[in-house]
N, C-alpha and C positions, 0 to 999 in steps of 0.2 A: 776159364778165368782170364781176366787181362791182368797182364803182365807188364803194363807201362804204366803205372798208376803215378810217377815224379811227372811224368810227361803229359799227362792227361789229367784234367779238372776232376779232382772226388768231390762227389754228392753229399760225400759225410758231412763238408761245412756248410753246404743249405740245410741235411738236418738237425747243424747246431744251430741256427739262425732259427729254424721253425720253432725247435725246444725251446730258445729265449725268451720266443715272442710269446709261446703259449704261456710258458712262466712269467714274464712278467707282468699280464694280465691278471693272469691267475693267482698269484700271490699278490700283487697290489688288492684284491678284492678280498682275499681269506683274511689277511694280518693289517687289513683296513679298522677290523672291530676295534682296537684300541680308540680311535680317534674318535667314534663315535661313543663312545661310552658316556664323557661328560656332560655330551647332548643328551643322550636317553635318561641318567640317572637324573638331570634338571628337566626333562618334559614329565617324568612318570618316579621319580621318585625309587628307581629300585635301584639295590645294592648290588654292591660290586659283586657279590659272589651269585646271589640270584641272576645276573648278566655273564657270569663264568661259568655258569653252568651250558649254557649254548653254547661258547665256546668246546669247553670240555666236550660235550657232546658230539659236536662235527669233530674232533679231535678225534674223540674214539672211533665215530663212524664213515670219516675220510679214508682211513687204511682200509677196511671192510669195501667200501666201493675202489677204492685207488687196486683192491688182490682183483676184483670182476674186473675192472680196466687190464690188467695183468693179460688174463686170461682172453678176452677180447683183442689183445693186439694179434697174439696167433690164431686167431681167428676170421678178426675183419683188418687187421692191422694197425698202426698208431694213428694214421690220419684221422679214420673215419670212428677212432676212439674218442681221442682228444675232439673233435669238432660236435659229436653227440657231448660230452663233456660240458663241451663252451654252453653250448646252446639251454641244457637242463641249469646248468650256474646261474646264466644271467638270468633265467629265470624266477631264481632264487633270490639270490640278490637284488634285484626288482621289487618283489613281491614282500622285503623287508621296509620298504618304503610305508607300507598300510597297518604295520603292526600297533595293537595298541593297550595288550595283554603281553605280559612277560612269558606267559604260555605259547603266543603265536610266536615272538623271538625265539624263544628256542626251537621249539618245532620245524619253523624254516630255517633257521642258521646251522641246527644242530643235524638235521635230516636234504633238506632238497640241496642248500648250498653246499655242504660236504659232499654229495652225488657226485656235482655237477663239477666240484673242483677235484674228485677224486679222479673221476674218469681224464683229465685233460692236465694235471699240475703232474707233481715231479717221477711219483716213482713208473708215468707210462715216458715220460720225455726224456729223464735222465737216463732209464732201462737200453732205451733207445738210442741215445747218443753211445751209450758205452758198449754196444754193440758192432758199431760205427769205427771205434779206434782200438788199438792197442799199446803203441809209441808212445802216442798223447793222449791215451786215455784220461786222464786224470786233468789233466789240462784242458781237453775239449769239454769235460765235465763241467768242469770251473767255470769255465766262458759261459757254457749255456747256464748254470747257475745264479749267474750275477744276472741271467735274468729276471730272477723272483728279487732279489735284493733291491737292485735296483727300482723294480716295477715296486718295491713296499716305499722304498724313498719318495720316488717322484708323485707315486699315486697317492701316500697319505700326505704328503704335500699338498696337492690338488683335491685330494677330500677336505683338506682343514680350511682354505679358499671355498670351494664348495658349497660346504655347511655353512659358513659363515656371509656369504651371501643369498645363498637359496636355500639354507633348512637342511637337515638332518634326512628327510624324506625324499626331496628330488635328488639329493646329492644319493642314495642308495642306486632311483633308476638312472642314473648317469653312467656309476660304476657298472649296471646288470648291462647296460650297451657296447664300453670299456671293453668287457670281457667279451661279450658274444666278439664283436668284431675281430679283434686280436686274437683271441682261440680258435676262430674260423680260419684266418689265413697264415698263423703257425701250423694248424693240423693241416692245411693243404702241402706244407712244404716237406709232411715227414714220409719216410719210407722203411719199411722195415727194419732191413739188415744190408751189409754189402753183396751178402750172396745169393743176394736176390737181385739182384742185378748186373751179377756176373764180373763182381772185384771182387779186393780183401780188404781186411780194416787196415786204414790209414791209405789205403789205392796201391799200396804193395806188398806183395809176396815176401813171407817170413823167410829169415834165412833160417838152415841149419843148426847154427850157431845162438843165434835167439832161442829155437825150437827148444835147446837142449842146453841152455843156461839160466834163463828165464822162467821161474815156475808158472810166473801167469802166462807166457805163453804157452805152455806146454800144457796148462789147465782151461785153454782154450775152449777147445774140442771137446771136452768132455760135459756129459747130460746129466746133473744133478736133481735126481723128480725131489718133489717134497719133502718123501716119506725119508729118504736117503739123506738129506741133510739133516730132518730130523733127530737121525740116530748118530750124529758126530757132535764131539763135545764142542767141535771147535764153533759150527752154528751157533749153540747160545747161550756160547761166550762173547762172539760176536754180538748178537743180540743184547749183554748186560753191559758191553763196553759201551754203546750207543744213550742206554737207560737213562744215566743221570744225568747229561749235558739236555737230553731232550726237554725231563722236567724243568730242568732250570732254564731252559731256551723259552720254550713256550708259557710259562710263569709269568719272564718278566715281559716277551712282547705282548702280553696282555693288559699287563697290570704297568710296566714303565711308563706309560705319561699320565695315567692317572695319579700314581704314589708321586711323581715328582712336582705336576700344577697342584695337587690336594693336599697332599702332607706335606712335603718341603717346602711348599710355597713360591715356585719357583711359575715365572708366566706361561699360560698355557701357550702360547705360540714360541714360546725357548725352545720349553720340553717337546715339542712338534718339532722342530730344527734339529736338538739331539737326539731324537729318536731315531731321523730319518736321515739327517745327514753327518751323524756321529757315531749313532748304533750300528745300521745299515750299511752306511758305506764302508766302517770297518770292516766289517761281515763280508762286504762285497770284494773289499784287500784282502780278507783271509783266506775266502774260496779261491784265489787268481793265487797266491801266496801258498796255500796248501797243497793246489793240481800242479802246479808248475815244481815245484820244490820236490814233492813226492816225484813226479817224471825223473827231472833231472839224476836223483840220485839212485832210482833204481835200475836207469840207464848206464850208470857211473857204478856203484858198486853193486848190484845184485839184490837189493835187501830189500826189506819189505817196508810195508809202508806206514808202519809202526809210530815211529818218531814223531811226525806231524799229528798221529791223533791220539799220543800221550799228553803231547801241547794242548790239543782238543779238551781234554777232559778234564788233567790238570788245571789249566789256565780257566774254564767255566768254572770251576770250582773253587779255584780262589777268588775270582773277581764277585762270586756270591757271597763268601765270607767277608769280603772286602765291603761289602754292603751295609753292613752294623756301622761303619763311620760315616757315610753319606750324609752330610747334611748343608754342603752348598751347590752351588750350581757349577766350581771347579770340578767338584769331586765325582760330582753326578755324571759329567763329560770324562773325566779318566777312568772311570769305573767301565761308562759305555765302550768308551773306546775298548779297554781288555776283554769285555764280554762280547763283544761283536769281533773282532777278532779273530780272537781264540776259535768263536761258534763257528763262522763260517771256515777255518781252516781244515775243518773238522767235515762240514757239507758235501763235497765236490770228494774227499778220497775214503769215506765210509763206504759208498756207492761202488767206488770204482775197485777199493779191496775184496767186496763181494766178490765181483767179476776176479777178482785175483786168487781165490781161494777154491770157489766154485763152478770155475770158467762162465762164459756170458751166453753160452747155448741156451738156459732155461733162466738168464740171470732175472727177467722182467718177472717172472711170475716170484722168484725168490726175492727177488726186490718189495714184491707187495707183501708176501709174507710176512719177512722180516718188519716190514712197516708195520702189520697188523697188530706184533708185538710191542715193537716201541713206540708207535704212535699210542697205543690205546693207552701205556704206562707212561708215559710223556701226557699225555693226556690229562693226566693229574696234577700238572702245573697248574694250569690256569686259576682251578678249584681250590688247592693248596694256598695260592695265594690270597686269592678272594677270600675265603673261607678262616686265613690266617689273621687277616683283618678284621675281618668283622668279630670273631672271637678276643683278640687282643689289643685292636687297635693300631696292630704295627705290621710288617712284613718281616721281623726277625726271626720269626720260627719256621717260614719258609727258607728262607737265606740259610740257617742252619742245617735244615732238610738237606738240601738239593746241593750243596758244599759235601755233605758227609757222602750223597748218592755219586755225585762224582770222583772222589778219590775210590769207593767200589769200583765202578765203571773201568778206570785204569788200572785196577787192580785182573778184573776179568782181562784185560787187552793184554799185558802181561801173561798170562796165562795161554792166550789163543798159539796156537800151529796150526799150520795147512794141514787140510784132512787129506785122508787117502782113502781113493776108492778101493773097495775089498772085492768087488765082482762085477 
């Protein structure tokens, strides 16, 4: 192993730089469907929730290909994950350009485009950065993080320009190019692990003293299979503290510009501005906000990383309840701002707490797991919402859901401890 890694360039920040780049393709294309919705439901007449159900559907079946992406890095590694990844998306994405049956929407949104963004988006890129560090775990999370964030700003941006001078159709094969490119030359920059190239995370050797003060150091090293997490309470408890922030995450990026130009009446190119440069870029302060805050303190006193994602789950949960008074375009901007926020503070150290509980030796494929479970139940946002609307007219009995699912979630988090291997 090298032992000058202060002295000597680490790799780990070209693999933060590849994971940004795959991300921010990646998620500019996935949390693109909001923008398009008000185009589809005026060409073809369907309703939100018949268009939430694609949604939903790559929702559920993104985690199911993101666990094979998992499994595929210790096999052929990230690069050559993430760039088969790119290449089945953009195909995807493309191929939504021709739809013109609310059956082919789903079908390709809810099946090829989930594939393609499974194999190449967060849980093979972030697995992978946090492999990478341990210092600044949480912090190099974050950074590569703000690349999906970002990449939903600037790209639904450029989708709503797009659409608005080329159609709802070219603007799809625009994005399917977007992503092939940029997923192509993020997977060429990633590589495993450090010790496959002969450092440590962060380019230097743990001391002693880390070793033996540090839980997540010292949970390093150790190999957590499936089955083994499985049978620990603290697993999925992890898993319900994650639950209700996801439904209500993926609810309203679904459904936020449509309830704001449609119901509140508020202009579709605003609710395009606060989606993306209100929602998002808070999101994008919360992730840099959550990895950096979580580092500093558990550098400083020892603790875990707790604190930052009680704010997570807490903070989504009232800004949901907080949603029942929404009715101008101030309130629609302070609402977003808490809910992007709070969300993404909660992104970048959910990830990297894995890695602290169950060290990072198997953490990719428990990263997809874990996904498989709260994506698939997160999953029910979008539906929820949709389906809230067209039953009642309004989005408050999703606001009430996903408020009540979150104060659970904090509740589970509360409850978690590091588990202990028994054999």
């Amino acid at each position: 192993m090298v032992e000058k890694g202060r002295r000597q360039f680490f790799y780990g920040y070209v693999v933060v730089i590849g994971a940004w780049l795959a991300m921010f393709v990646a998620g500019g294309a996935q949390f693109s469907f909001s923008i398009f919705v008000p185009a589809l439901i005026e060409d073809f007449g369907w309703t939100r929730g018949m268009l939430s159900l694609g949604l939903t559907l790559n929702m559920i079946l993104m985690p199911v290909f993101a666990l094979g992406g998992a499994y595929l890095v210790d096999r052929i590694g990230p690069r050559w994950t993430v760039i088969i990844g790119a290449v089945i998306g953009s195909i995807g994405v493309s191929l939504l350009s021709t739809v013109t049956q609310i059956w082919q929407f789903i079908l390709i949104y809810g099946v090829l485009v989930s594939m393609g963004i499974g194999l190449c988006y967060i849980i093979v890129t972030v697995a992978t950065v946090r492999r990478w560090f341990m210092r600044k775990a949480a912090r190099m999370v974050a950074i590569a993080m703000t690349g999906s964030g970002l990449g939903i700003v600037f790209l639904v941006l450029a989708a709503h320009g797009m659409i608005e001078s080329w159609g709802w159709s070219t603007s799809y094969i625009a994005f399917g190019i977007i992503l092939l490119v940029g997923g192509v030359i993020g997977g060429l920059l990633l590589k495993k692990d450090p010790e496959s190239i002969g450092t440590y995370p962060d380019g230097v050797k743990p001391t002693e003293e880390e070793l033996e003060a540090r839980a997540d150091f010292a949970a390093r090293g150790e190999r957590w299979s499936v089955r083994e997490a499985f049978r620990t309470r603290s697993w999925w408890l992890l898993v319900g503290a994650q639950l209700g922030y996801q439904v209500a995450m993926l609810g309203f990026l679904a459904h936020l510009i449509t309830w704001g130009a449609i119901d509140l009446g508020i202009p579709l190119g605003t609710m395009v501005l606060i989606y993306s440069c209100v929602f998002m870029l808070s999101a994008v302060l919360g992730r840099l906000f959550g990895g950096f805050l979580s580092d500093w303190y558990m550098a400083r006193f020892r603790i875990s990383r707790k604190p930052v994602l009680y704010f997570t789950t807490l903070g989504v949960g009232l800004a949901a309840l907080l949603c029942f008074q929404v009715d101008s375009t101030l309130e629609m901007i302070l609402v977003s701002v808490l809910l992007g926020f709070c969300y993404g503070s909660g992104l970048a150290v959910f990830p990297t707490y894995l890695g602290d509980l169950f060290g990072v030796r198997n953490v990719v494929v428990l990263f997809g797991v874990g996904a498989l479970f709260v994506g698939g139940f997160g999953a029910v946002g979008p539906v929820l919402y949709g389906f809230s609307y067209d039953a009642t007219g309004s989005y408050n009995f999703a606001f009430l859901v996903t408020g009540v699912l979150c104060i659970a979630s904090a509740l589970c988090l509360f409850l978690l401890k590091r588990p202990r291997k028994t054999g």
